[in-house]
C-alpha positions in Angstrom: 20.2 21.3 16.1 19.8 18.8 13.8 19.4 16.5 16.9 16.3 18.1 17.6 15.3 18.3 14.2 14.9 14.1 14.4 13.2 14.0 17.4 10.2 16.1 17.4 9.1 14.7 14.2 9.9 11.1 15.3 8.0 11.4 18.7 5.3 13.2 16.9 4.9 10.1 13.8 5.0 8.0 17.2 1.9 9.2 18.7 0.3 9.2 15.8 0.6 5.9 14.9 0.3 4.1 18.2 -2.6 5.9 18.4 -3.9 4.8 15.4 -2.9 1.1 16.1 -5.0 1.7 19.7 -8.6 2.7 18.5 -8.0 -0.3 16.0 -7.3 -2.5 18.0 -3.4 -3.4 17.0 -4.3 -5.3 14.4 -3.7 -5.0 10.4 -5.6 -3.9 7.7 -7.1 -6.0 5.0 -4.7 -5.6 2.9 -1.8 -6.6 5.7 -3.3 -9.8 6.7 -3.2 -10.6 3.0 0.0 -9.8 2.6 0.8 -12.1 5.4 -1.0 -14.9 4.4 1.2 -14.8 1.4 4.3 -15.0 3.2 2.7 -17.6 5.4 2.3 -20.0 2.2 5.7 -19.3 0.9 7.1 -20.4 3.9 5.1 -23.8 4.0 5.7 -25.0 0.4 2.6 -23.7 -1.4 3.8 -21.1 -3.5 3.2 -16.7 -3.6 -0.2 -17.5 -3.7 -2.6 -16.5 -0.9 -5.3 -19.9 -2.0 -3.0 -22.8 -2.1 -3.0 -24.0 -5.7 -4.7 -21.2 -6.9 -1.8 -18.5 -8.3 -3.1 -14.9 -8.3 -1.0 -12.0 -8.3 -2.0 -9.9 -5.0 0.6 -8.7 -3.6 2.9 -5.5 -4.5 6.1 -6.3 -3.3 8.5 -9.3 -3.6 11.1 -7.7 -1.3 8.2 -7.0 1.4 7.2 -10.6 1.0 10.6 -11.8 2.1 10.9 -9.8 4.8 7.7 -11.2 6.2 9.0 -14.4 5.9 10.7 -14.6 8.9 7.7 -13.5 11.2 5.5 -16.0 9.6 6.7 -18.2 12.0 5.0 -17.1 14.7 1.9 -16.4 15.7 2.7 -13.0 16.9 3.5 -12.5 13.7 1.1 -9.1 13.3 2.1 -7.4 16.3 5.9 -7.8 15.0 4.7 -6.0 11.2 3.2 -3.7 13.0 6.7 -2.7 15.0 8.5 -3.3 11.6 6.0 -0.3 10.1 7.1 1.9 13.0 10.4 1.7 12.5 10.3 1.9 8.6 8.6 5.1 9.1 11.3 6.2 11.0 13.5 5.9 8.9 11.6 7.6 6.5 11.5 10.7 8.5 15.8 10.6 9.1 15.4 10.1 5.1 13.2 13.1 4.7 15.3 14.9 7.2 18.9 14.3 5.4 17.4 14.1 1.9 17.8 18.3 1.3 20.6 20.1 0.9 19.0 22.5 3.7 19.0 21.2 6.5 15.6 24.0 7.8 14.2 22.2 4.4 14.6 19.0 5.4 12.9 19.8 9.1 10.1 21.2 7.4 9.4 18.3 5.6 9.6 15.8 7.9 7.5 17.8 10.3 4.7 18.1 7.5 5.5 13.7 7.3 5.0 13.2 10.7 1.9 15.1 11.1 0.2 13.6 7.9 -2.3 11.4 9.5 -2.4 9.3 6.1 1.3 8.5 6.5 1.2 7.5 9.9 -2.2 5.1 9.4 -0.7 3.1 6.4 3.0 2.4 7.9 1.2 0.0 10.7 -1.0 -1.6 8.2 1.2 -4.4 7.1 1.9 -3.0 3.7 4.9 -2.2 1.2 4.2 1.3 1.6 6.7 2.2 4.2 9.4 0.2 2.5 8.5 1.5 -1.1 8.7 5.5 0.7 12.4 4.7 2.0 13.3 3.1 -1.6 12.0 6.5 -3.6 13.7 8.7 -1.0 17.2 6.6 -0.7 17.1 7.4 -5.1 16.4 11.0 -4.4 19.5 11.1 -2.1 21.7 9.4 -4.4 20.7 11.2 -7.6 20.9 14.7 -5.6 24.3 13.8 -3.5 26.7 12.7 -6.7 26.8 15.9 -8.0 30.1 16.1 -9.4 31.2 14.0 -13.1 34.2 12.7 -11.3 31.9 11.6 -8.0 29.3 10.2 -10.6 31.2 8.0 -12.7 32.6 6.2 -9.0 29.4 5.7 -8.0 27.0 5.3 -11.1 27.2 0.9 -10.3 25.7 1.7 -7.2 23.2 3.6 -8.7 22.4 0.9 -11.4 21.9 -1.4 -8.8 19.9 0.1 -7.0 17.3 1.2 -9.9 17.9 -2.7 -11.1 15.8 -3.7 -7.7 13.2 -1.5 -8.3 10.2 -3.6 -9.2 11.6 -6.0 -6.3 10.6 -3.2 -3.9 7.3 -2.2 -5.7 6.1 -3.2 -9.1 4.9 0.4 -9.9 8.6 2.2 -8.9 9.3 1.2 -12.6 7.7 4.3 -13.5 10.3 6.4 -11.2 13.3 4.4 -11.9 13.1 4.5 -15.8 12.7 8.4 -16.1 15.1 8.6 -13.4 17.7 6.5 -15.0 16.9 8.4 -18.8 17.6 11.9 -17.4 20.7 10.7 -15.8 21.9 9.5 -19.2 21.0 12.7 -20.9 22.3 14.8 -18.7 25.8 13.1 -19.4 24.6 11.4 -22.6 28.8 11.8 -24.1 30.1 9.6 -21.4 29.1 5.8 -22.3 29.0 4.8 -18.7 26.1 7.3 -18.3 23.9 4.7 -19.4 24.4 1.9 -17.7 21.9 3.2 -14.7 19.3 2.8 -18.0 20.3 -0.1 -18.7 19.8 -1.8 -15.6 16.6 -0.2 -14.8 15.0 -1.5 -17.6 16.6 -5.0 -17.7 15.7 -5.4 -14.1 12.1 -4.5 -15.2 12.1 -6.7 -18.1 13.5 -10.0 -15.9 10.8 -9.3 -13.0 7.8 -8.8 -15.8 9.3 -12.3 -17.1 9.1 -13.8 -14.2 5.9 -12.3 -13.1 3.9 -13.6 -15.9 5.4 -16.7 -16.6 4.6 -17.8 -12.6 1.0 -15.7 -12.6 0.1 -15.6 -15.9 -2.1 -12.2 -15.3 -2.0 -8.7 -14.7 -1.5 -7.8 -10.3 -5.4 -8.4 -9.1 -4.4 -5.0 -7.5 -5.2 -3.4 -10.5 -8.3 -5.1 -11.3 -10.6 -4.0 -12.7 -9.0 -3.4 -15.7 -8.5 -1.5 -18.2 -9.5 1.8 -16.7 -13.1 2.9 -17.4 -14.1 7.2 -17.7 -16.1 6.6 -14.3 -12.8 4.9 -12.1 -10.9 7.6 -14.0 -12.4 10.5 -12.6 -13.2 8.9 -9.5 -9.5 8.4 -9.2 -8.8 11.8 -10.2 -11.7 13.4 -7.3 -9.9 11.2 -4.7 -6.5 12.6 -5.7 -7.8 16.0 -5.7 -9.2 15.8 -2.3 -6.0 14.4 -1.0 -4.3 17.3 -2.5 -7.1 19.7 -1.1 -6.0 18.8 2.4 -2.6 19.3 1.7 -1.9 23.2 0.9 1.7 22.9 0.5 1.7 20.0 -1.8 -0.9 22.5 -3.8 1.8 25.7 -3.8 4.6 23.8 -4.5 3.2 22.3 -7.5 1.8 25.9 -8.0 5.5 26.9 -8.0 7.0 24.6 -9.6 5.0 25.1 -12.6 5.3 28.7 -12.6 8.8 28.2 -12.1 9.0 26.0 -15.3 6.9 28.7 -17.4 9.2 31.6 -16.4 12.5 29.1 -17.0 13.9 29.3 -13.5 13.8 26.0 -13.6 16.5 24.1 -15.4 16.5 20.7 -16.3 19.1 19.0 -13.6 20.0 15.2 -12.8 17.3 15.1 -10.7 14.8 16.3 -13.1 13.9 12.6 -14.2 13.4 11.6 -11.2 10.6 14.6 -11.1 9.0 13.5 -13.7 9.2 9.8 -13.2 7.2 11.1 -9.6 4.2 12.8 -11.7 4.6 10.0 -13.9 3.3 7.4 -11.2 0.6 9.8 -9.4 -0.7 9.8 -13.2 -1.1 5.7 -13.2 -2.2 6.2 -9.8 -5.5 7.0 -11.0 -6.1 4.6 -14.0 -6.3 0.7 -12.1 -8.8 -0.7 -9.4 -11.5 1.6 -10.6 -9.9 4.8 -8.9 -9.0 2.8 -5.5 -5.7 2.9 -6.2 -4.2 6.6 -5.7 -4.8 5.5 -1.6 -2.5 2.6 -2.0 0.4 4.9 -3.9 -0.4 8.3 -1.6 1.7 6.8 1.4 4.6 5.7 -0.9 4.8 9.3 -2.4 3.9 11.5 0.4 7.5 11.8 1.8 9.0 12.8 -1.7 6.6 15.3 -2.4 6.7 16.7 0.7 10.6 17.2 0.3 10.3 18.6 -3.2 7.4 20.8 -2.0 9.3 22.5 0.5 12.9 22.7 -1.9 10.5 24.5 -4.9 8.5 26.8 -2.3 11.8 27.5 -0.4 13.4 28.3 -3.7 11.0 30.1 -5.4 10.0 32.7 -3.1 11.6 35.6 -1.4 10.2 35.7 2.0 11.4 32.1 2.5 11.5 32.4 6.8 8.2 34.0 6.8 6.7 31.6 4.1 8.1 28.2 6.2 6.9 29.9 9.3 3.2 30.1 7.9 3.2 27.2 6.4 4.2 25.5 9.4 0.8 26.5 10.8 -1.1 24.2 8.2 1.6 21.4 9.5 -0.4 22.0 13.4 -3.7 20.7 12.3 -2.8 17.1 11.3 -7.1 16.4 11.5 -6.9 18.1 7.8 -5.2 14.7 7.0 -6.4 12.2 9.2 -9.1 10.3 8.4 -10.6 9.1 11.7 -10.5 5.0 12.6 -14.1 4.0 12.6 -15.5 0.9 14.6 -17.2 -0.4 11.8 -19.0 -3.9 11.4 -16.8 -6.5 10.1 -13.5 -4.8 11.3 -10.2 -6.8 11.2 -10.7 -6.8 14.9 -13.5 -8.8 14.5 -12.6 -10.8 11.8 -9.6 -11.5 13.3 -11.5 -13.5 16.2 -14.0 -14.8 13.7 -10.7 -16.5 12.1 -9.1 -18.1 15.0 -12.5 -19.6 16.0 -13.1 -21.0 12.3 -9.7 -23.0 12.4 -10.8 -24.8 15.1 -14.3 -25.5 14.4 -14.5 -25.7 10.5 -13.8 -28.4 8.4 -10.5 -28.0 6.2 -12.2 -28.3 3.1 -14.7 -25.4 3.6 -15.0 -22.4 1.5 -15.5 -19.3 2.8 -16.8 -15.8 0.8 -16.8 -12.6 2.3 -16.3 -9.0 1.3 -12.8 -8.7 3.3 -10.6 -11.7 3.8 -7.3 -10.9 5.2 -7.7 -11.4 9.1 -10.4 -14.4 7.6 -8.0 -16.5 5.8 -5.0 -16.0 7.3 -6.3 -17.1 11.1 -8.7 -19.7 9.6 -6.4 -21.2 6.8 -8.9 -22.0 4.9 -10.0 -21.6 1.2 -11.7 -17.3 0.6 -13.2 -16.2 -2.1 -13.8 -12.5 -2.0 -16.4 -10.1 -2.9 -13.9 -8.1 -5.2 -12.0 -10.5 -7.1 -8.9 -9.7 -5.4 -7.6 -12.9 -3.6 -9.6 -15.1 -6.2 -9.5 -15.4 -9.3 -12.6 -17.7 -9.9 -14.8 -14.4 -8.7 -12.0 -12.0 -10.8 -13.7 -14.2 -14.0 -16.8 -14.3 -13.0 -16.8 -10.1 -12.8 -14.9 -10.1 -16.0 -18.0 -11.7 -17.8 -20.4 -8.7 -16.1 -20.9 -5.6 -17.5 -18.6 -3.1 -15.4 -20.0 -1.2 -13.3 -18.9 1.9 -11.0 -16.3 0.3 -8.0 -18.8 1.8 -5.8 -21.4 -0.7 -6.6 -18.9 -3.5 -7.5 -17.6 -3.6 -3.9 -21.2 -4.5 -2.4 -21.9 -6.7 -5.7 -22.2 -10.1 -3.6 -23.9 -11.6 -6.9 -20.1 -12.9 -8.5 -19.1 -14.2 -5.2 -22.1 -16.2 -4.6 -22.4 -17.8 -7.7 -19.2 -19.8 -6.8 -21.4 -21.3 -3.7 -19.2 -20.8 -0.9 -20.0 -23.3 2.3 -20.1 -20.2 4.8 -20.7 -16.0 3.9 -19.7 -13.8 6.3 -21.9 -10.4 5.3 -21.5 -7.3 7.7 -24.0 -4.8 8.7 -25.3 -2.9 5.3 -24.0 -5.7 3.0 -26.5 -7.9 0.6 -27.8 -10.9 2.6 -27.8 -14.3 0.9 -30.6 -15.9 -0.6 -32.5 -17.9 2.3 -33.4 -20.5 -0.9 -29.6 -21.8 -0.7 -28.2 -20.2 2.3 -29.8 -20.6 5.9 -28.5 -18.2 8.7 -25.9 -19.7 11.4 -25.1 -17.1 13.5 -25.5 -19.1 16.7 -23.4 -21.8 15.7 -20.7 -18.5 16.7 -20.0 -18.8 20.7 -21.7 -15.3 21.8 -18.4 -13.9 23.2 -17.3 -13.8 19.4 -19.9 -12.5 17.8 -20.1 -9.2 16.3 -21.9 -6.8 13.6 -22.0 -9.5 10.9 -23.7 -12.6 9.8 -22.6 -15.6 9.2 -24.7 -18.0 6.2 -24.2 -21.8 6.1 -24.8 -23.0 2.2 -27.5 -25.4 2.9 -26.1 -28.7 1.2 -22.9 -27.9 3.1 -21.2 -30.2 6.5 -19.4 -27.0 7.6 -18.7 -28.1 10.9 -16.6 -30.5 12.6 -18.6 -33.1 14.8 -16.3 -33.8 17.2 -16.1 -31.5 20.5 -14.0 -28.7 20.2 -13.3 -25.7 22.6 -15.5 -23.0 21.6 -13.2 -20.3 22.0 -9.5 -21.0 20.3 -7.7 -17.9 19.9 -3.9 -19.6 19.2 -2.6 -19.6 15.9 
């Protein structure tokens, strides 16, 4: 039985994910080809920087960096993080699956997982999310399994170490692995080994802050901008609200779980920091990158509270069969969580080929600004500075010294970007077109087979290309 309740949720995730990677053309998102690029540089000498000699914090995850490393050396090197993605969220699902005590609990929320068309779109997109999922739900197991005081006190090392890696896995899992380790401690605060999960959770957070700032010298660009403004909190708060809306038994579960906590059914347990370390993190969720950034955490928390979801509603209510069976309806309309893969103008698939052509036909020295610059910079190899900030921090200071504005209107604010005078813009359909004073349109210097829904601007007093003869149409890495 429990056989079969692996496989329909795996085969399920499956479809939904290939299918995902299909209408987009298996390719990574932005954010994945930045990722990459990062991994790419490490690899050849220049640093975690995704600019060579310019260090900007953009990345998430140390651990996922190093695991990239390896396929950086190839230049199938997205197909095989896409495949990694798929089977991270595998393993997520046995995770979900094993995580309760119940195994029909465990079923239920791995079916809901699978189905979530959210989950299934971000674990082929080249990000930490997958990896950061099976880190959150591998603590759940451990702080739920060692039960016992005797069991506890063998294992409590192994559960320092593995809150000691934490911000290895993803800077932000601080925020679960400190309240995690602090209820542990009180909930055996006599015995002294107790606190040694504590201990190591913040000392691990402490040494990887260190580091962190002495190399970057900044706050993560992920979090620009920053500090959080009244307009990115609430749109932050709307966009976690409408991720909630389409998830009805993330909504009763909470529902329960506070009524369960007004009423006192609810005792406070080993597993209670962990809780609130979970809230704590879909609260900072909504503070950084003007609101943006509750879609980057959503797919690291989904499986968790999808699991506790089910354990509250399963536990709190009488008619648990009938309940599960209902709810298990909502699970068979996956569209209520999917948002649909768009064709849109300057998609990675596009960008991608864009890329491969520049490395062969621009000159190593040219600059290149565009709104989204992963599948850019990481085929081209040259020099991006991006609309946002993100990747550079020349246009990150340049913003700074603007009034802030809504990230609505940032994100199509070109003004920042073009002040730096890139050599070559690449500005898709809807996006602000360059001044013609300094920028003259060179679309057709593009072989037609390559080009697509964007332009491409040449800075005037800019050699862009190479002179000598070249085959139009490179597509190697």
């Amino acid at each position: 039985m429990r056989l079969l309740f692996a496989i329909i949720p795996i085969v399920l995730f499956l479809v939904l994910a290939v299918g995902h990677c299909v209408r987009s053309g298996i390719e990574l998102d932005d954010a994945g080809y930045v990722v990459l690029r990062v991994a790419d540089n490490l690899r050849s000498g220049h640093g975690m920087v995704f600019n060579p000699g310019e260090r900007r914090d953009v990345t998430d995850s140390p651990l996922w960096i190093g695991a990239l490393l390896p396929l950086s050396f190839t230049g199938d090197a997205p197909f095989w993080v896409v495949v990694c993605g798929l089977a991270l969220g595998v393993a997520v699902l046995l995770a979900v699956l094993a995580g309760p005590r119940l195994p029909v609990a465990g079923a239920c929320a791995s079916l809901f997982l699978a189905l979530d068309g959210l989950f299934a779109a971000r674990s082929t997109a080249g990000t930490s999310a997958p990896l950061g999922a099976l880190y959150v739900l591998v603590l759940y197991g451990l702080v739920r399994r060692w039960r016992g005081r005797s069991e506890a006190g063998l294992n409590e090392p192994v559960l320092a170490a593995w809150l000691a890696v934490a911000t290895l896995v993803r800077y932000e899992l601080v925020l679960i692995a400190v309240p995690t380790a602090l209820g542990w401690a009180l909930a055996e605060r006599r015995r002294a080994r107790a606190w040694l999960p504590l201990a190591a959770a913040i000392a691990g957070a402490a040494l990887c802050a260190l580091v962190r700032w002495r190399y970057f010298g900044a706050l993560p660009a992920l979090w620009e901008p920053w500090p959080p403004t009244a307009d990115s909190i609430r749109a932050g708060a709307a966009t976690l609200a409408g991720l909630g809306l389409r998830r009805p038994l993330l909504a009763l579960g909470a529902l329960v779980l506070v009524s369960g906590l007004a009423s006192g059914a609810l005792r406070p347990s080993r597993a209670t920091g962990l809780t609130v370390g979970f809230f704590a993190l879909v609260f900072f969720a909504v503070l950084p990158a003007g609101g943006t950034d509750v879609l980057r955490h959503a797919p690291v928390l989904l499986p968790l509270a999808y699991v506790l979801a089910v354990e509250v509603v399963w536990r709190g209510t009488r008619t648990r069969f009938g309940l599960v069976a209902a709810l298990l309806l909502v699970a068979a309309q996956p569209a209520w969580t999917w948002k649909a893969v768009v064709e849109r103008d300057g998609s990675a698939a596009g960008y991608v080929r864009l890329g491969q052509w520049l490395q062969s036909r621009a000159r190593d020295d040219t600059v290149v600004g565009a709104r989204e610059v992963g599948a850019l910079g990481y085929y081209s190899r040259l020099r991006m500075e991006d609309v946002g900030g993100q990747v550079s921090g020349r246009v990150a200071a340049q913003r700074r010294a603007r009034p802030p504005a809504p990230h609505q209107i940032a994100a199509r604010d070109f003004v920042p970007m073009l002040s730096l005078e890139p050599d070559l813009v690449v500005v898709a359909s809807g996006e602000p077109v360059p001044s013609n004073i300094v920028y003259v349109p060179n679309q057709d210097a593009v072989p037609p087979v390559l080009r697509g829904n964007y332009g491409v601007y040449r800075w005037a007093g800019s050699p862009v290309w190479r002179t000598a003869s070249l085959p139009a149409t490179s597509t190697a890495r």
